[in-house]
TILUMTI-970396 format. One record per residue (C-alpha): x, y, z; residue number from 1; residue in three letters. Coordinates in steps of 0.05 Angstrom, whole numbers, plus 5000, padded with zeros to 4 digits. Layout:
BEGIN
X	Y	Z	NUM	Ala
...
//
This chain:
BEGIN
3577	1324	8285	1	Unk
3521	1354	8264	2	Unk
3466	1323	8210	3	Unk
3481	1383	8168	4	Unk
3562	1366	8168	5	Unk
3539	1295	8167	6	Unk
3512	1305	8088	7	Unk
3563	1358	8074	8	Unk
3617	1303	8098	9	Unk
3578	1253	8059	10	Unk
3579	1293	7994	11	Unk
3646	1304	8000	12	Unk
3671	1224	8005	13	Unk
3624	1213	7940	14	Unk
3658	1279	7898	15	Unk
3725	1244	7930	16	Unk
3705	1174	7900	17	Unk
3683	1202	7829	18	Unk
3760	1241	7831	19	Unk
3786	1177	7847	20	Unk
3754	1134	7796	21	Unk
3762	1192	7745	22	Unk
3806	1246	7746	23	Unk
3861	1200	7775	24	Unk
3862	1149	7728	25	Unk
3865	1199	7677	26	Unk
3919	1238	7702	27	Unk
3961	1181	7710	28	Unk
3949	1150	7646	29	Unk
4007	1206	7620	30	Unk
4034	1221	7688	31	Unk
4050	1159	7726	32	Unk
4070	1180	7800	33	Unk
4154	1159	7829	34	Unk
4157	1090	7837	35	Unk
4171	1109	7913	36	Unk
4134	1066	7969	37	Unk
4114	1127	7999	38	Unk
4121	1113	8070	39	Unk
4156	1159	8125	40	Unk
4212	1141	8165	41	Unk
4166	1109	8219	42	Unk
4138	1066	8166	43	Unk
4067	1106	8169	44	Unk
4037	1102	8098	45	Unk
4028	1175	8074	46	Unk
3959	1178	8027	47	Unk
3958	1215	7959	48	Unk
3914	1261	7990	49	Unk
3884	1277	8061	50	Unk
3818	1301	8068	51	Unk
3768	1324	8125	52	Unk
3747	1251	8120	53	Unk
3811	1233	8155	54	Unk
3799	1276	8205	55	Unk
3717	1265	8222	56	Unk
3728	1234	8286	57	Unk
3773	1293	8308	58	Unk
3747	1333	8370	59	Unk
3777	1402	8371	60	Unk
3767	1402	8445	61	Unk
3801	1352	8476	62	Unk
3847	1331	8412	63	Unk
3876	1396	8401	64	Unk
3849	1455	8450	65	Unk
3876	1517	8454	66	Unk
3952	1536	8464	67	Unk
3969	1552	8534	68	Unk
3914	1494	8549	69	Unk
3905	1416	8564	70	Unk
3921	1376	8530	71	Unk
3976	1422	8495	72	Unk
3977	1397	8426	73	Unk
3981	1469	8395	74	Unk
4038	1497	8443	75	Unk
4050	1500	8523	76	Unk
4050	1572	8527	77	Unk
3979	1609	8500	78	Unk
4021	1656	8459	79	Unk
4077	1625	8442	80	Unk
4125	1664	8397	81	Unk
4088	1727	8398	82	Unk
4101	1729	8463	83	Unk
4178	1704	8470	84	Unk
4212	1671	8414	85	Unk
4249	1604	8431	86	Unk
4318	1600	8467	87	Unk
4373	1598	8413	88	Unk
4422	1552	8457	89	Unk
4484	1520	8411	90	Unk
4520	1469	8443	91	Unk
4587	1488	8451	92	Unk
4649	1447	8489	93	Unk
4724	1431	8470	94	Unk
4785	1433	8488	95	Unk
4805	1470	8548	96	Unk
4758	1513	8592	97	Unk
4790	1572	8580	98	Unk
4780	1563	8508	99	Unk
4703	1538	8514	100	Unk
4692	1602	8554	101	Unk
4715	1647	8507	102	Unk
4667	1609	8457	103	Unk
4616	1617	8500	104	Unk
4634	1693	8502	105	Unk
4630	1696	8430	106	Unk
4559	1663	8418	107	Unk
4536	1707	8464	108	Unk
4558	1763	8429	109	Unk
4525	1741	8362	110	Unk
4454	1730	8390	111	Unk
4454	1665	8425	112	Unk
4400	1665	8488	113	Unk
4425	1601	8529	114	Unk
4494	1567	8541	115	Unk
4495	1488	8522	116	Unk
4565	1443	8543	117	Unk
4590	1395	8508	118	Unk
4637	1350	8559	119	Unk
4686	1304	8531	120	Unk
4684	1233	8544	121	Unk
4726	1224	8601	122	Unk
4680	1275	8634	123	Unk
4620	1238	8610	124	Unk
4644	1176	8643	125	Unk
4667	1208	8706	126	Unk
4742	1193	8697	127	Unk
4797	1254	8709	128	Unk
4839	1279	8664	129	Unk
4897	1248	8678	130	Unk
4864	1174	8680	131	Unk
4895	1120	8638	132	Unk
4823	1115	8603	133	Unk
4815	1182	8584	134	Unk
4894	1187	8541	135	Unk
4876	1218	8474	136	Unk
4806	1235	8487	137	Unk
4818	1302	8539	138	Unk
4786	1354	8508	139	Unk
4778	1329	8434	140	Unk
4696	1317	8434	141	Unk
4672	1368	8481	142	Unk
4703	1411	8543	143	Unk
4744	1378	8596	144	Unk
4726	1388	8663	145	Unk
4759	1348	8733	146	Unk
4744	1396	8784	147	Unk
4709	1456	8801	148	Unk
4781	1497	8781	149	Unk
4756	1482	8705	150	Unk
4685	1499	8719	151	Unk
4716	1576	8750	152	Unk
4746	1580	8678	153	Unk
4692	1554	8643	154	Unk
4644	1617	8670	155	Unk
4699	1662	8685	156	Unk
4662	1733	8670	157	Unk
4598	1704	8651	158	Unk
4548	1718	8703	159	Unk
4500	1666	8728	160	Unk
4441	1705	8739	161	Unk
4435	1737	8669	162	Unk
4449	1664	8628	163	Unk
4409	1598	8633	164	Unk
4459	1530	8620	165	Unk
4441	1464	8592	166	Unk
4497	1415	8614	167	Unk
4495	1348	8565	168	Unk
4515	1306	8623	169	Unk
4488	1242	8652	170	Unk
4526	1187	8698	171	Unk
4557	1252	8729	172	Unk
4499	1296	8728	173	Unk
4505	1305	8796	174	Unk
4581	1319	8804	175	Unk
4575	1374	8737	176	Unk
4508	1404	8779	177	Unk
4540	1401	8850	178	Unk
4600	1453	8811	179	Unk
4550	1501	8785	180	Unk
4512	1509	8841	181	Unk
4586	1523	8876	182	Unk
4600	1576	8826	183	Unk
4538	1609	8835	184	Unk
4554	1603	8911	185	Unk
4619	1645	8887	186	Unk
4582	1696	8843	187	Unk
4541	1709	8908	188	Unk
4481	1690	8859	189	Unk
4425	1656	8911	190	Unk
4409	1584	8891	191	Unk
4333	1596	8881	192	Unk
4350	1636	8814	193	Unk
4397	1586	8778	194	Unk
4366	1576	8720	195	Unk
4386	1515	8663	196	Unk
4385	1443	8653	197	Unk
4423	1379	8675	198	Unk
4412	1324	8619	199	Unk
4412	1272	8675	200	Unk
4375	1227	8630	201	Unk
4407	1161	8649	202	Unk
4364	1111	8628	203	Unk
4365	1126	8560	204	Unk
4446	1103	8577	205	Unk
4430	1032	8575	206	Unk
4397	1029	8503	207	Unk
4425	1087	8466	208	Unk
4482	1126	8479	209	Unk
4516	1073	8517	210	Unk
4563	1112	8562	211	Unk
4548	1085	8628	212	Unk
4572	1081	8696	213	Unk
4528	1053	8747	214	Unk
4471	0999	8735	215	Unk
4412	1014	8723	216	Unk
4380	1024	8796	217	Unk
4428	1063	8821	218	Unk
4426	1098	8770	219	Unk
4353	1130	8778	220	Unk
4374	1126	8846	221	Unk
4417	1188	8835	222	Unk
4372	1216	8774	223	Unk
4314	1218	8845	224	Unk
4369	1253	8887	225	Unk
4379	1315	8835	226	Unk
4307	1316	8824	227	Unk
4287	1321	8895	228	Unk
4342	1372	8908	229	Unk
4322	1415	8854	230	Unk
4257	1413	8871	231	Unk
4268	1434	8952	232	Unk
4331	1482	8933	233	Unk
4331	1504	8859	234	Unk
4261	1514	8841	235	Unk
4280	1546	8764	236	Unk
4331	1482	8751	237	Unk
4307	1431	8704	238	Unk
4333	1378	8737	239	Unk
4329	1325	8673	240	Unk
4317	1333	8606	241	Unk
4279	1271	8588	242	Unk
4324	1255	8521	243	Unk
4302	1225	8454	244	Unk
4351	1262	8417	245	Unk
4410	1201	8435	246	Unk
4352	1147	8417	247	Unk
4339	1188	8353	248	Unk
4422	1186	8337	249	Unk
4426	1120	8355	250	Unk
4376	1099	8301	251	Unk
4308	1089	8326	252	Unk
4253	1118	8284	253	Unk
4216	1175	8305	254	Unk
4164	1132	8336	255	Unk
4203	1099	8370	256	Unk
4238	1159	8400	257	Unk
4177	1191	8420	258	Unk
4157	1128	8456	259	Unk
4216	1100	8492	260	Unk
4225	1172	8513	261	Unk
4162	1183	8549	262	Unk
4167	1104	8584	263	Unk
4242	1135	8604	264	Unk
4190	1189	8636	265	Unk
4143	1150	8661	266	Unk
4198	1109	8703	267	Unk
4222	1174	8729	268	Unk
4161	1200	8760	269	Unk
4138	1133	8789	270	Unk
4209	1136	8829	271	Unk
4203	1201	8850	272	Unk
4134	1184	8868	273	Unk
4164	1123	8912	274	Unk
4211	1168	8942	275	Unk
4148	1211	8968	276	Unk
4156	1267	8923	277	Unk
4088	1302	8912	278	Unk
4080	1293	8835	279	Unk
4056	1364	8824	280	Unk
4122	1394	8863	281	Unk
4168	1367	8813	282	Unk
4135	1351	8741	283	Unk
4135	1422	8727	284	Unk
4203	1429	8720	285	Unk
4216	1365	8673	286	Unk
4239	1375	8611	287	Unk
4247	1341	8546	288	Unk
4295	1343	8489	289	Unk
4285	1314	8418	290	Unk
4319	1305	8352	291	Unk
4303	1329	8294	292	Unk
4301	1291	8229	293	Unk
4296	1298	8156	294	Unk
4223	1285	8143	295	Unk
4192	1366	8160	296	Unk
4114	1335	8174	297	Unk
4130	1274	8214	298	Unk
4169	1313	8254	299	Unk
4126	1369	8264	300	Unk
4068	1309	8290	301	Unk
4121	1279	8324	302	Unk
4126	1351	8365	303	Unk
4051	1356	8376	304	Unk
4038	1282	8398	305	Unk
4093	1283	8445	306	Unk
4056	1344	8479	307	Unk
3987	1322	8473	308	Unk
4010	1247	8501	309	Unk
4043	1267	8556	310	Unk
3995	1318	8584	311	Unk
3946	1252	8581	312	Unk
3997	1209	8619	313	Unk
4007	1256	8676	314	Unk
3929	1272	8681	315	Unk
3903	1205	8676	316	Unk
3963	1154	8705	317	Unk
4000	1199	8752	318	Unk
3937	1237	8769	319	Unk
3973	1312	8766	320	Unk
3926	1373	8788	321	Unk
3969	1430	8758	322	Unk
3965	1448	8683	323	Unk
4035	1454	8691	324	Unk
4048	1383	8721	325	Unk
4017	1367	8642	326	Unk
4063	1410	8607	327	Unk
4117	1383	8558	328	Unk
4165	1433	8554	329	Unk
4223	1413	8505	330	Unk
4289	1434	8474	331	Unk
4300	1409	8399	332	Unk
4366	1398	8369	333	Unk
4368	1381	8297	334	Unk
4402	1315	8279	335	Unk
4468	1305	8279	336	Unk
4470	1237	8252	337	Unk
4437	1262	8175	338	Unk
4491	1304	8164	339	Unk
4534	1279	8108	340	Unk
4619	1287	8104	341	Unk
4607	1288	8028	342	Unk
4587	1367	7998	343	Unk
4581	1389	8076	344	Unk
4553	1456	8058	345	Unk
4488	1414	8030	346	Unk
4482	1401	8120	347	Unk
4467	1482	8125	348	Unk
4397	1468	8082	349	Unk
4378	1401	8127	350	Unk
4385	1439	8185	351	Unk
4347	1493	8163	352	Unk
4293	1445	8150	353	Unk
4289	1409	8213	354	Unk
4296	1473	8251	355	Unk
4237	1492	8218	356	Unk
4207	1430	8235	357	Unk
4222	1440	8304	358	Unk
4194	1508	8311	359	Unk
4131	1493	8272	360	Unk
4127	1444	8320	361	Unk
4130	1476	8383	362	Unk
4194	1478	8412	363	Unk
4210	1527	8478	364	Unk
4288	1522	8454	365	Unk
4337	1500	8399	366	Unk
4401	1474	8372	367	Unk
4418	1479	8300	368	Unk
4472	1436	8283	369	Unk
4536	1460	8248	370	Unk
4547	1440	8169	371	Unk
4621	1421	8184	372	Unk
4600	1365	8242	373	Unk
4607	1313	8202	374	Unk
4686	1323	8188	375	Unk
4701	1351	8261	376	Unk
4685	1404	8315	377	Unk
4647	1462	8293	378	Unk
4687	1520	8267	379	Unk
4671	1587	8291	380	Unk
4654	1606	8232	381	Unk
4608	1549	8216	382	Unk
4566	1556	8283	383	Unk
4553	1627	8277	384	Unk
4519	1606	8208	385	Unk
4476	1552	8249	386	Unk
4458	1610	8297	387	Unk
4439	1642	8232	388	Unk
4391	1600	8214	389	Unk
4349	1607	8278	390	Unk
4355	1678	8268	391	Unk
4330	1691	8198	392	Unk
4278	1637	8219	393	Unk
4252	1686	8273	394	Unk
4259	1755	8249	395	Unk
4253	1744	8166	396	Unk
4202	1680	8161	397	Unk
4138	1700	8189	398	Unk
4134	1633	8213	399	Unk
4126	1649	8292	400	Unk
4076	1713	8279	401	Unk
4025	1657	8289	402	Unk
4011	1598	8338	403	Unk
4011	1526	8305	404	Unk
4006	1549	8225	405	Unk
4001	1480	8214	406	Unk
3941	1460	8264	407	Unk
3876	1442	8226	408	Unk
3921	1409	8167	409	Unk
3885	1344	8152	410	Unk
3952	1311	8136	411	Unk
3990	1337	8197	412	Unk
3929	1328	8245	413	Unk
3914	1254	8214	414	Unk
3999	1243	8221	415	Unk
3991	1275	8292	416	Unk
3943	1222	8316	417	Unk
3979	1164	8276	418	Unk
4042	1184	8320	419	Unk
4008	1179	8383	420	Unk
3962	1110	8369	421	Unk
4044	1078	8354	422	Unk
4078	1105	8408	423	Unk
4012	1080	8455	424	Unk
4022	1013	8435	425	Unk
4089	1012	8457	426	Unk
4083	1044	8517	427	Unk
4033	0985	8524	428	Unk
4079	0937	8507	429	Unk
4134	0951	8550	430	Unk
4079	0955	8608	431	Unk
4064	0879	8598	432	Unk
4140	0863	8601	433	Unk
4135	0894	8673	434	Unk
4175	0965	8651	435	Unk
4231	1009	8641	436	Unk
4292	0957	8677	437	Unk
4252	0885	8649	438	Unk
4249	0917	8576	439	Unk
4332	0931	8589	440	Unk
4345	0867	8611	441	Unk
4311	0826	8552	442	Unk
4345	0880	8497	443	Unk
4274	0901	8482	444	Unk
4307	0965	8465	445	Unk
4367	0949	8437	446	Unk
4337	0901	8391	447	Unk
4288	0953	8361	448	Unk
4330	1012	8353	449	Unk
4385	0967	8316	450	Unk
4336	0934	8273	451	Unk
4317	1004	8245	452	Unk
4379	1034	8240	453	Unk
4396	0975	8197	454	Unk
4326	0985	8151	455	Unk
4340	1058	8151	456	Unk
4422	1043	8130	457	Unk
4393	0983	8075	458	Unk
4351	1039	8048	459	Unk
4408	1089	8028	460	Unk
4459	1029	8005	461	Unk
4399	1002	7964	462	Unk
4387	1072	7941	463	Unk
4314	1056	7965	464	Unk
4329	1127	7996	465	Unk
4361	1177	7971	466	Unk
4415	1212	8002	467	Unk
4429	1282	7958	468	Unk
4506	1275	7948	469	Unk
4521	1214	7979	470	Unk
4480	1163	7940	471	Unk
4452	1215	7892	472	Unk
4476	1277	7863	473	Unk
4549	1261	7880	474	Unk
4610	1313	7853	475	Unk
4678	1305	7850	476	Unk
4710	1334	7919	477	Unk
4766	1359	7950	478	Unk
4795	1311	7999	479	Unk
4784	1358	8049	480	Unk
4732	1404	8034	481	Unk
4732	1457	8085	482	Unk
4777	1487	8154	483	Unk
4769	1436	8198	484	Unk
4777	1460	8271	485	Unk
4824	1411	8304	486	Unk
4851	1408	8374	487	Unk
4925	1411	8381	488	Unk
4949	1354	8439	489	Unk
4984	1397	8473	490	Unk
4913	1412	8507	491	Unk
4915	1348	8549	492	Unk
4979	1360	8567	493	Unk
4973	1427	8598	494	Unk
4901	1401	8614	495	Unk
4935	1351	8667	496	Unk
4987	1397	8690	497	Unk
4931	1439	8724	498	Unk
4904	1376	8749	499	Unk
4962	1349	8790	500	Unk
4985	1417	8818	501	Unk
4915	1426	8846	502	Unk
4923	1359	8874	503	Unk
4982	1385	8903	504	Unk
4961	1459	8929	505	Unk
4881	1437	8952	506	Unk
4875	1421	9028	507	Unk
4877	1343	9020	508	Unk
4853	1323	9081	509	Unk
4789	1357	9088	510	Unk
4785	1333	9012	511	Unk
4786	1258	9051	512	Unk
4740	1282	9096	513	Unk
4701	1292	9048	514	Unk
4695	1234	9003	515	Unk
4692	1194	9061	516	Unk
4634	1234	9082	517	Unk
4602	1218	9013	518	Unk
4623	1146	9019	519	Unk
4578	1139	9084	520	Unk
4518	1173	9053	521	Unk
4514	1135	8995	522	Unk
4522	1080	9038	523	Unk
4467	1094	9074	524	Unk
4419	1116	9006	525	Unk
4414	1180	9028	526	Unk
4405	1246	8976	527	Unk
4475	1259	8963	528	Unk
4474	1325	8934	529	Unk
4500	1361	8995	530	Unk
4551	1313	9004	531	Unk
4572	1320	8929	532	Unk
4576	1391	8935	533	Unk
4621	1393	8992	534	Unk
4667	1348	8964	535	Unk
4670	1393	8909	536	Unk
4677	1452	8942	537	Unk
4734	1420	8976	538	Unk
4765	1411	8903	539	Unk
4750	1346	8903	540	Unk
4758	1324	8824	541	Unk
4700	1293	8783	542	Unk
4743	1223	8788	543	Unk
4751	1212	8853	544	Unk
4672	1233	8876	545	Unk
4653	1181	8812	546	Unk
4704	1127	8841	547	Unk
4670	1135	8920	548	Unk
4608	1114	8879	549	Unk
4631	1062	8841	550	Unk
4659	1034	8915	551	Unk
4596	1034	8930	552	Unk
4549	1021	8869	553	Unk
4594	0980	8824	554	Unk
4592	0983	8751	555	Unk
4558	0967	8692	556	Unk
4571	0912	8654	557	Unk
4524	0908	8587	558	Unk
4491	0840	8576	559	Unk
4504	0815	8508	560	Unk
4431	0801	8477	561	Unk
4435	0751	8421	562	Unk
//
């Protein structure tokens, strides 16, 4: 800073005072402020006003740069939406495959630029459909899928070379991955242009969503194996999307899900780096995905500190030489867990807010959330609206004809840095417990994310926060609202007929072969994606590949932290 901006800096914090110990008072004398505490959701004291006093220490440089350029904090890409606008990807799944593909088919008709699957939970937890576990659950929260049979339906006529997938799929990221890459095998599309996304994020199992398989090491055992495969075989796959959004839903605050998202980062480079991966062959194709929430500016900070963060981490801890090594590229959904069962129409206005959020922010792709989500599946009708919202965003708002309209803002700039100080110091934190499996062990996680989902839950029941027709606002209602979609059972019926008569027609003894094959690799701790997709391609079904790993890995049991 100059001496010149010193004494204009100077006479500004004195006019600032004098407004302070005079206009203030006063105002306020006849217009006392809302007896709110003013704080976001991450507990950051917002000021009355922000001024280039907050921001004296900030160097345009190396805090913000240009887009396209370290360390990121105004966008990855140095156009950004004047060049592309962001992938419009709703996430889509349920029932049968058939029916999922011709919901598919229909997004793709209205505008939508990416394919996202929902799975249902026996799916997500590796069981088939016909598994005593999975009875009442086939099909009901997302698409059920046993075998590559389901997967043929699920793309039937929707060509993998012209489409991009992201596949919300963990414990059996590797089994849902192994099918696509057969399929593409089956288009005759080569592997090297499959382009999409496995979730794969399994850490974030242990502390947030909770639907695990393995423990923890073998776990990021098999997270390595897909990124290492991807990286040698499918060089446009992201092979993990690095995933906040499930910390966000299960109640941490946005702090907290920017941090504990980028230590679930960190522990994934430092094993692929122990596995002898070069860091700048596979960081370029990590992703990330976020949630987001209700509050528009700490959201939109939340966006640019993740960037600006991880850039640092990967130059200065993991030592990366490519730009791209440093990029955070992310998908945003916006958050399921704020929409409200009571006046669900009120959910199409939150999610146009924190898709704005998102794309004020930065994001390279986007989920807007349906208003009826809250009372069940999305109904067609109710998704193309969410679609909607992206679209009227990008063609009617003027809000992408620029690159970071909000850079420069003292508030969002002062917020932006506030962000990243927090999430330092627990990145710091879980550092001196030792890392990523110590800070699972001792509940470090679990104890933080639970302790503010119950200050953020207090809040509303104290009406310490409002909630506009739930705690506030409220109307008389109908008892049902709206259509709901709902899924008649006659889906897991027919869902497990298919099963057991390809158990019956598939050749089962090379099917032995290979699991046994599998069995021997894993045994072994070996990359067992080419074993998994043999199997597979022997119509193998999702349970049976999960159970030769189980054989082999065992199972997670959660300890119960007191």
């Amino acid at each position: 800073m100059t001496i010149q901006e010193e004494k204009k800096l100077e006479e500004l914090m004195k006019r600032q005072e004098q407004w302070e110990k005079t206009t203030i008072p006063n105002w306020l004398k006849n217009h006392p402020e809302r007896k709110n505490k003013f704080l976001n959701i991450s507990e950051i004291s917002i000021r009355r006003l922000y001024t280039p006093k907050e921001t004296k220490e900030l160097d345009y440089i190396n805090d913000l740069g240009y887009p396209g350029e370290y360390p990121f904090t105004r966008g990855v890409h140095a156009t950004m939406y004047r060049g592309r606008l962001w992938t419009m990807r709703q996430f889509s799944g349920f029932g049968t495959a058939t029916q999922t593909n011709k919901r598919f088919k229909y997004l793709l008709k209205e505008g939508e630029t990416g394919l996202s699957i929902a799975f249902d939970y026996p799916t997500i937890m590796g069981y088939d459909s016909d598994h005593p576990m999975s009875q009442g659950e086939v099909g009901r929260c997302g698409v059920a899928v046993a075998s590559l049979k389901d997967f043929e339906a699920l793309f039937d006529g929707i060509p993998l070379d012209k489409v991009s997938t992201s596949m919300t799929i963990n414990g059996p990221a590797a089994m849902l991955l192994a099918m696509y890459v057969a399929i593409g095998d089956k288009q005759n599309v080569k592997r090297t242009i499959l382009r999409g996304t496995t979730q794969n994020d399994l850490l974030k199992e242990f502390f947030a969503q909770k639907l695990c398989i393995f423990p923890p090491k073998p776990s990021v055992k098999l997270v390595v194996d897909i990124v290492e495969y991807c990286t040698k075989n499918l060089p446009k796959w992201n092979p993990i999307s690095i995933s906040g959004y499930h910390i966000r839903e299960a109640g941490s605050n946005a702090v907290q899900e920017l941090a504990f998202t980028l230590y679930d980062g960190i522990a994934y480079v430092e094993a692929a780096m122990k596995r002898g991966l070069n860091v700048d062959d596979f960081a370029p194709r990590l992703s990330f995905f976020f949630a987001s929430h209700n509050d528009l500016f700490e959201e939109i900070a939340k966006f640019r500190a993740a960037r600006r963060l991880w850039a640092k981490l990967m130059k200065n801890r993991f030592h990366a030489q490519k730009q791209r090594s440093m990029w955070m590229r992310m998908h945003v959904q916006t958050s399921g867990c704020t929409l409200t069962a009571n006046q669900p129409v009120n959910n199409i206005i939150r999610v146009t807010l924190q898709s704005l959020a998102a794309i004020l922010g930065g994001t390279q792709s986007l989920h807007t959330n349906s208003h009826d989500e809250a009372l069940c599946l999305p109904s067609e009708e109710a998704v193309r609206i969410a679609l909607r919202i992206q679209q009227i965003i990008a063609h009617e708002s003027g809000v992408p004809n620029t690159i970071d309209p909000v850079g420069g803002s003292y508030y969002v700039e002062t917020l932006t840095n506030q962000m990243e100080e927090k999430a330092m110091e627990y990145i710091e934190k879980i550092d001196g417990m030792g890392g990523v499996y110590e800070a699972i062990e001792k509940g470090f996680f679990q104890k933080e994310i639970a302790d503010s989902a119950y200050k953020y839950q207090r809040e509303i029941d104290s009406n310490d926060r409002t909630l506009v027709g739930v705690n506030e606002y409220a109307i008389e209602e109908p008892e049902c609202p709206i259509d709901l979609l709902r899924i008649d059972p006659i889906v897991e019926e027919e869902q497990i007929g298919r099963l057991q008569k390809l158990r019956r027609e598939r050749n089962n003894e090379i099917v032995k072969q290979a699991l046994s094959k599998l069995h021997d690799e894993a045994a072994k701790n070996k990359n067992l994606m080419p074993a998994i997709i043999k199997a597979v391609k022997a119509y193998a079904t999702l349970g049976e590949i999960t159970d030769v790993l189980r054989n082999v890995y065992g199972e997670y049991k959660e300890l119960i932290i007191v």
